[in-house]
C-alpha positions in Angstrom: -94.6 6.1 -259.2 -91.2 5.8 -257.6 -92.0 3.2 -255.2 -88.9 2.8 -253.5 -89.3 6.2 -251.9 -92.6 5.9 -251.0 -92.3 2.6 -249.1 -89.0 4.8 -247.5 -91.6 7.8 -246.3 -92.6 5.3 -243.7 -89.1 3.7 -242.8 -88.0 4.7 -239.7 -84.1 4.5 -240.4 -84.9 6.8 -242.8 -85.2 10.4 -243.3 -88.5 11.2 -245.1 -88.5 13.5 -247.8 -88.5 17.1 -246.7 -91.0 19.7 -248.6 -88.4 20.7 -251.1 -87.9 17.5 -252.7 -92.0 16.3 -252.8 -94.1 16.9 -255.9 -92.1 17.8 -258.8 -88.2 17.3 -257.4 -89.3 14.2 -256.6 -87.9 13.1 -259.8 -84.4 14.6 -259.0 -84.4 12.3 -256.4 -85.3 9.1 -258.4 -82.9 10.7 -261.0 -80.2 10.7 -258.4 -79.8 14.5 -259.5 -79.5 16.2 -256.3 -78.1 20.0 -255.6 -78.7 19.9 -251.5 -77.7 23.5 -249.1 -77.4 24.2 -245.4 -76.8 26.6 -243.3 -76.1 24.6 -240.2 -73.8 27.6 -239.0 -76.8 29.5 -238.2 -79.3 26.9 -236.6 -79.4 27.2 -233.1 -78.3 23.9 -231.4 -78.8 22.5 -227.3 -76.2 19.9 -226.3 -78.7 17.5 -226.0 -79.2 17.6 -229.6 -75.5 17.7 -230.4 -74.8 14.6 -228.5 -77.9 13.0 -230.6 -76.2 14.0 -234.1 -72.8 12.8 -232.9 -74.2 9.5 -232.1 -75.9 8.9 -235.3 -72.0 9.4 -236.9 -69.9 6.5 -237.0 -67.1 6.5 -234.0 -64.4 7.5 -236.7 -66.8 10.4 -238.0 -67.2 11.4 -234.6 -64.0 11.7 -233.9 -63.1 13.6 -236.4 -65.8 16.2 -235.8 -64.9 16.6 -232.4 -61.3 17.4 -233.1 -62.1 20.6 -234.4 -61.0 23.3 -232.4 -63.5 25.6 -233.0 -67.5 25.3 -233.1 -68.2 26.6 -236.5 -65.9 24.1 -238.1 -67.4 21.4 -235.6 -70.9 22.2 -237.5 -70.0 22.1 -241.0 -67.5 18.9 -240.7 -71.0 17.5 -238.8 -73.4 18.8 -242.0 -71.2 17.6 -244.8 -71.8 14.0 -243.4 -75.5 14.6 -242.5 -75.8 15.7 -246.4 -73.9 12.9 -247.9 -76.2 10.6 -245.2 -79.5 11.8 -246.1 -78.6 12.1 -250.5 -77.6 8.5 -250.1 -80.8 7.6 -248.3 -83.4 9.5 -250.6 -81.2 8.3 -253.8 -80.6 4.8 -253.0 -82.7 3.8 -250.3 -80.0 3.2 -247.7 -80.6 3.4 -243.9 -78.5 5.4 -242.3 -77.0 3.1 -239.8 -76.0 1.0 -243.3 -74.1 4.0 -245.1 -70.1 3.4 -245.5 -68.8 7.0 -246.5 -65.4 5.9 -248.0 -62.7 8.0 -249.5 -60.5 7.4 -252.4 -57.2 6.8 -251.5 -54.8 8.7 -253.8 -57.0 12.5 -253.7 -59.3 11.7 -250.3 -62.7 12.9 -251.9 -65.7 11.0 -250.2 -67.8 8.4 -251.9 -70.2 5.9 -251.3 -70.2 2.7 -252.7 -73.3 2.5 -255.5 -72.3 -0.4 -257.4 -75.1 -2.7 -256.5 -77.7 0.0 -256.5 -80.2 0.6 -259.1 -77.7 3.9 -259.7 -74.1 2.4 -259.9 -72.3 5.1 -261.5 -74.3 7.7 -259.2 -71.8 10.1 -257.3 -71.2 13.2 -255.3 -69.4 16.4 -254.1 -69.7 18.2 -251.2 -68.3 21.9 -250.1 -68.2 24.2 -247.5 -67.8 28.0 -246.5 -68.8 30.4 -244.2 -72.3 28.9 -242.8 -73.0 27.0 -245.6 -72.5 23.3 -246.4 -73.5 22.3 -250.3 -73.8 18.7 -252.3 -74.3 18.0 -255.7 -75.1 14.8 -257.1 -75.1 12.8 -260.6 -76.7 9.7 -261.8 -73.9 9.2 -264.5 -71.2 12.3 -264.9 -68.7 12.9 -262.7 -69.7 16.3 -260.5 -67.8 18.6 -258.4 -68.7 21.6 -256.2 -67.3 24.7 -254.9 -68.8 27.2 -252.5 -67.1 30.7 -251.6 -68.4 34.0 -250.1 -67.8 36.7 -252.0 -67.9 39.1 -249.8 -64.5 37.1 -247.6 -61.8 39.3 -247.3 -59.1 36.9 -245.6 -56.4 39.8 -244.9 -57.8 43.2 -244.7 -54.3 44.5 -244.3 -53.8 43.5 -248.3 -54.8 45.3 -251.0 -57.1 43.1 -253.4 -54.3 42.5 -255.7 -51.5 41.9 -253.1 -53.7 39.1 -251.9 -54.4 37.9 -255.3 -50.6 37.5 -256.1 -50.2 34.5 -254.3 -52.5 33.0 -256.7 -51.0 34.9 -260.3 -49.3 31.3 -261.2 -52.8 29.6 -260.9 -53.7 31.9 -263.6 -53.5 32.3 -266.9 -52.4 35.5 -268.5 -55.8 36.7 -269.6 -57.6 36.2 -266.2 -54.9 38.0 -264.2 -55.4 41.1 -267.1 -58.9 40.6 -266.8 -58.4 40.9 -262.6 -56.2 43.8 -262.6 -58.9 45.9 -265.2 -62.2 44.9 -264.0 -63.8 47.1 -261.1 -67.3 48.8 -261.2 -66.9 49.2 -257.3 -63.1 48.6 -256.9 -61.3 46.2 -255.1 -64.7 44.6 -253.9 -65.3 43.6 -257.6 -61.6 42.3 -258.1 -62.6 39.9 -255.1 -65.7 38.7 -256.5 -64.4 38.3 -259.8 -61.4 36.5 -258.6 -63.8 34.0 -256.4 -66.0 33.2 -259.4 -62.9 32.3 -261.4 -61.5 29.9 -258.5 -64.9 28.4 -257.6 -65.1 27.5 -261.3 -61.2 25.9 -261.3 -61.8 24.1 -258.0 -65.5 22.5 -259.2 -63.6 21.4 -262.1 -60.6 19.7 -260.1 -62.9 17.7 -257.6 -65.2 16.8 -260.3 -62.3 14.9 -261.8 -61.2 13.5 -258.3 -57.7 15.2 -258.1 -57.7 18.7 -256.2 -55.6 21.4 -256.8 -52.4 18.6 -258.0 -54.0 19.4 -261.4 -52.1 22.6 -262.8 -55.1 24.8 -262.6 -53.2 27.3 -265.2 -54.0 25.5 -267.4 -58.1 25.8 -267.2 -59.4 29.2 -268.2 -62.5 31.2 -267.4 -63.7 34.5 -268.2 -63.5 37.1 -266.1 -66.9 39.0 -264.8 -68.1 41.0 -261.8 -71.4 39.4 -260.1 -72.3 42.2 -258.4 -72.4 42.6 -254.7 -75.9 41.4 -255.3 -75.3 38.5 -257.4 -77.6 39.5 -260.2 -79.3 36.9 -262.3 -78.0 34.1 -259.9 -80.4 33.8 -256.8 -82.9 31.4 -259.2 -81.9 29.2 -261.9 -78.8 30.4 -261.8 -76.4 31.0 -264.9 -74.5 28.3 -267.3 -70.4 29.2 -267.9 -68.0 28.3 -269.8 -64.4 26.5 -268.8 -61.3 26.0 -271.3 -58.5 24.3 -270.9 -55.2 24.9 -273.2 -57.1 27.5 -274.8 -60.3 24.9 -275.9 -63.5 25.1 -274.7 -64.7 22.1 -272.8 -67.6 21.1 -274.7 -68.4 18.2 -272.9 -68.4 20.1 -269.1 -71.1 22.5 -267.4 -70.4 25.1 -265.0 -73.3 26.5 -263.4 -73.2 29.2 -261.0 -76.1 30.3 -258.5 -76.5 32.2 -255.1 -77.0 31.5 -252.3 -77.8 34.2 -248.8 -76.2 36.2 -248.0 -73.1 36.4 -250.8 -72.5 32.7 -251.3 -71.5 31.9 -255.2 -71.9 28.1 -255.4 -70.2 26.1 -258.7 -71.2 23.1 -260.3 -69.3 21.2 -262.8 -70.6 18.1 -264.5 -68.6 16.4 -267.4 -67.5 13.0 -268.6 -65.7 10.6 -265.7 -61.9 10.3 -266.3 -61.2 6.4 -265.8 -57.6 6.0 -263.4 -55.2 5.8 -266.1 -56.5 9.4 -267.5 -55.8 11.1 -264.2 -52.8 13.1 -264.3 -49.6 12.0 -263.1 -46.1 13.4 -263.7 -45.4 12.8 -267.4 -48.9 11.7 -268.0 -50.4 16.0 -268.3 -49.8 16.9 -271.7 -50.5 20.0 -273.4 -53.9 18.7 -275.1 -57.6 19.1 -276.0 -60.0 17.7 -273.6 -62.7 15.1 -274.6 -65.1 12.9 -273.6 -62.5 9.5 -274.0 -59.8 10.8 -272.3 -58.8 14.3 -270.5 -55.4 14.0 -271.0 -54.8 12.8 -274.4 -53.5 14.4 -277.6 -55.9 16.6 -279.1 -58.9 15.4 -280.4 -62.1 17.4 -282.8 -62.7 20.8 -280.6 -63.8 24.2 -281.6 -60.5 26.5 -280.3 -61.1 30.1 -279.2 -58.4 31.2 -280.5 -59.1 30.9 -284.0 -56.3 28.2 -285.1 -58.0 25.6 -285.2 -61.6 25.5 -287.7 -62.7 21.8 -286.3 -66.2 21.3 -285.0 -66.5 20.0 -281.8 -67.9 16.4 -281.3 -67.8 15.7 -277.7 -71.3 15.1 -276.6 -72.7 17.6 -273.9 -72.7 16.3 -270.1 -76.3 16.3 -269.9 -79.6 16.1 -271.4 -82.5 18.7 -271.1 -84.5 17.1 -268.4 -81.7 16.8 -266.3 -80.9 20.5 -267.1 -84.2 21.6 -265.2 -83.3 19.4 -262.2 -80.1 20.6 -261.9 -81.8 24.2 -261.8 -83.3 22.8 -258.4 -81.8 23.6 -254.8 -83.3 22.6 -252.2 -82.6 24.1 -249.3 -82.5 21.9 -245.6 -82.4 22.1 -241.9 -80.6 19.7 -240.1 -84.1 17.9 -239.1 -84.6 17.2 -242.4 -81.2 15.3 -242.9 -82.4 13.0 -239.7 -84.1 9.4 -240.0 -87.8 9.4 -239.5 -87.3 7.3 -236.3 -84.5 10.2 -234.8 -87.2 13.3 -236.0 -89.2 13.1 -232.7 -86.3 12.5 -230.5 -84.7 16.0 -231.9 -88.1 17.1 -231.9 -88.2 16.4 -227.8 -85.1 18.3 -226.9 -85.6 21.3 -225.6 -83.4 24.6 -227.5 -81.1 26.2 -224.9 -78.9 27.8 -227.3 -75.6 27.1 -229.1 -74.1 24.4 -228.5 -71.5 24.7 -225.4 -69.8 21.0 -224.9 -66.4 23.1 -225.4 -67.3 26.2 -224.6 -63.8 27.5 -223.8 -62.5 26.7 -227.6 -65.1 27.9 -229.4 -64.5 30.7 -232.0 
């Protein structure tokens, strides 16, 4: 069974299959259905064992790593590609010294090439916040992720809803209503509730490929308090709802779970927009989404608002035994992102503590 990644077990240009994706995940990974978490923030790190990641990077990645001014961005620009690295190995068999990480031109969102794999439509998205770096990927649908603490508080000179002013025209008028209102705990649930609604918009916007050019005003969520302890969310997680124009998107899934300490991660999986359905000026009209085309007149969809009686007939982004693997995270070190050949060598170094190759700019 899954031959592919047996033979790679052995292979030492790639990384073996850590714990949390033997046994059952292993069909996620044949699947090419993936949610991946680290918390590289937190792992202690020698320089010896920097230098050893920054090698495995190609010289532009490494550039770019090292550019950051300050040590926790260094690490999470240095996890995102170790994560997009070690999916693409266990998904399509690549050694890690033959990964291209491309980006797409117009919107920059990182890809890798999968046309001649046994998975060409398979894709990914990657986030990052705090100490965590996340990746989700799809065999077939397009997939986008978002990761924000709930717990941030950017400006605690602001009041929650002075800080959520400069986002009202993102928001539609319900959610801002919903903001203003909801509060078991005050302006700690405005913040959380605020943060679930913009993880869900931004999972939605790089699932498509397009960031935040899309008018995000025009996608809806409902507005809910997690709970400082994210209740419900730290297993399966829970399945949401997204509208856009006042439909609900049928043919998209949300799913929100937690991760430590107050990390609310978003995944959206829905249909893949081709290049002409991305939005351009003149080209985002005021419209129904479907499965054939995100930006087209309206087509068959059930409308919340009770105006519309038609059924909806987009089919649903994914089947059931996807649903369970998409339930899955597994969560990594930064060994476990490393080829099998690379393991002993990290293994080797000794730990002398953070990392201090720029000790004077680090933050």
């Amino acid at each position: 069974m899954h031959t592919e990644l047996t033979l790679a077990a052995s292979d030492p240009g790639l990384p073996p299959l850590p714990p949390g994706l033997q046994g059952r995940a292993l069909a996620a990974v044949h699947e090419g259905v993936l949610r991946l978490g680290m918390r590289i923030v937190a792992e202690p790190l020698s320089p010896d064992q920097w230098n050893l990641l920054i090698r495995l990077l190609s010289e532009s990645e490494g550039g770019k790593v090292q550019r950051y001014y300050h040590d926790k961005d260094r690490r999470l620009a240095l996890g995102s590609i170790l994560l997009q690295r070690a999916a693409t190995s266990w998904v399509l068999g690549k050694r890690f010294s033959d990964i291209n990480i491309e980006r797409t031109r117009t919107y920059n969102k990182p890809y890798v090439n999968a046309k001649d794999s046994r998975l060409p439509q398979w894709n990914y998205n990657v986030s990052h916040h705090g100490d965590w770096v996340v990746l989700a990927s799809e065999p077939f649908h397009a997939v986008g992720t978002d990761l924000v603490d709930v717990g941030d508080r950017p400006f605690e000179a602001m009041t929650a809803l002075e800080y959520l002013e400069h986002f009202k025209r993102h928001l539609t008028p319900a959610e801002w209503q919903g903001l203003r209102s909801v509060g078991r705990d005050g302006e700690a649930s405005q913040y959380r509730a605020f943060y679930r609604v913009w993880a869900m918009k931004e999972a939605y916007v790089k699932a498509i490929g397009v960031g935040l050019s899309f008018p995000v005003r025009r996608l809806e969520c409902s507005v809910v308090d997690v709970g400082a302890d994210l209740t419900g969310m730290e297993a399966d997680g829970v399945e949401e709802e997204l509208m856009m124009d006042g439909y609900i998107m049928t043919d998209w899934r949300l799913r929100l779970v937690s991760l430590p300490p107050s990390y609310l991660w978003c995944t959206a999986v829905g249909p893949k927009p081709t290049a002409h359905h991305l939005p351009s000026p003149g080209n985002v009209r005021h419209c129904a989404p479907c499965s054939a085309c995100l930006y087209a007149p309206p087509s068959p969809s059930k409308r919340i608002c009770g105006t519309s009686t038609a059924i909806a007939t987009a089919t649903p982004a994914s089947s059931a035994p996807h649903d369970i693997l998409r339930k899955k995270v597994c969560v990594l070190t930064i060994r476990d992102c490393l080829p099998l050949g690379v393991q002993a060598q990290w293994d080797a170094l000794s730990l002398v503590g953070p990392i201090a190759n720029r000790s004077s700019n680090t933050g």
